[in-house]
N, C-alpha and C positions, 0 to 999 in steps of 0.2 A: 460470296454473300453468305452470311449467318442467317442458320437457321431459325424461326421466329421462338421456337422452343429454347436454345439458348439464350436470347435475350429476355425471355421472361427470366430465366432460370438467374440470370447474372442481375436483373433489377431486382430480384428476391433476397439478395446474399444482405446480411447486416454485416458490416465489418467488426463492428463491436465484439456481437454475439459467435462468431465465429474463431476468435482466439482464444486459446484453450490455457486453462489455469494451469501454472507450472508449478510443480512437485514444492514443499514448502525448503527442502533440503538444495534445490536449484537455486531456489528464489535469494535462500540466505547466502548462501555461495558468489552468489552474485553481486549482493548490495557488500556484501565482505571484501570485493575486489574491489569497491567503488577509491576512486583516489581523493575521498573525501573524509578517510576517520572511519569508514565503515558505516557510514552516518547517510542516508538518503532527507531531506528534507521536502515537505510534499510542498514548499512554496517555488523547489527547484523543478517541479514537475509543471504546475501552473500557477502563475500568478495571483491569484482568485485566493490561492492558501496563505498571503501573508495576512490577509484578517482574517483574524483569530476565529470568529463567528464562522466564517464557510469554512472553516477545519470540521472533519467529522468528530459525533460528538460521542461516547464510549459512558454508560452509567453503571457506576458498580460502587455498593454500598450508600446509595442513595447519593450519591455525590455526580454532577456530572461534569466531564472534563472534555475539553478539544483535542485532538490528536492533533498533532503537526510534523511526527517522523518516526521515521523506522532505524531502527540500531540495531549490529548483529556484534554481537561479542565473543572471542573465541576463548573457551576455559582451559583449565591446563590438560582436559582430558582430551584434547583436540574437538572437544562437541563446541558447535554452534549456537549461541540462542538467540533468537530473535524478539525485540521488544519494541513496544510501541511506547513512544515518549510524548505525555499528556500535559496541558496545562488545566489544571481547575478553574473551572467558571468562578469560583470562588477570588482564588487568588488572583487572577488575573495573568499577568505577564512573568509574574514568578517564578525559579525553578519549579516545575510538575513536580508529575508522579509518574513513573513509568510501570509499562504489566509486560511480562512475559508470555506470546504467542506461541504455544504448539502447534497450529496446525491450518493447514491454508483455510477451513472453513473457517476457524477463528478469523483468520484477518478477513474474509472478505465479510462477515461478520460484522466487523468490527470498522471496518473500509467503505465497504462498495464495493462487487465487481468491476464496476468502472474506474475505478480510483487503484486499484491492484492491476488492474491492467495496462492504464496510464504508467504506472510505475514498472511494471516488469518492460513492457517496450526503452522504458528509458534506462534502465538499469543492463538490460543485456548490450 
């Protein structure tokens, strides 16, 4: 029989809150192996992301855009870069714009903890 202490202990635990953000140099590594182009799409993660509107939404220069995926490109210097590829509220369904991500508080910035975490489970 378990102790009453443990079972508080284990109805306390958030699953969410409990996985830990991975290195941004893991994370790119990763979506780079994907057999997709190197290309994660966040409609591939949940459904909810092929409207455009529940895509998160990224404002920079007074413009605001939807995100809907992540790209890692490899240069010829062997370096990685990781980008987020937007559509503008403006244009609509048009090629975007895409930004360049240094650093995992950028993306989850840019994301949501919850939405970088959905994705690193699906991408490893």
């Amino acid at each position: 029989m378990r102790n009453f202490k443990d079972i508080i202990l284990e109805k306390l635990k958030i699953t969410n809150n409990n996985a830990a953000l991975p290195d941004i140099e893991d994370f790119k590594d990763a979506i780079y192996k994907l057999n997709v182009g190197h290309q994660i799409s966040f409609d591939d993660i949940d459904i909810k992301y092929t409207e455009l509107k529940s895509c998160p939404k990224y404002e920079i220069d007074s413009k605001l855009y939807y995100v809907v995926s992540l790209f890692v490109s490899l240069r010829m210097n062997v370096d990685k870069f990781l980008y987020l590829y937007a559509f503008s509220s403006i244009h609509g369904f048009a090629p975007g714009e895409y930004f360049i991500i240094n650093s995992m508080d950028q993306l989850v910035e840019v994301l949501g903890e919850e939405l970088v975490l959905q994705i690193w489970d699906y991408i490893r």
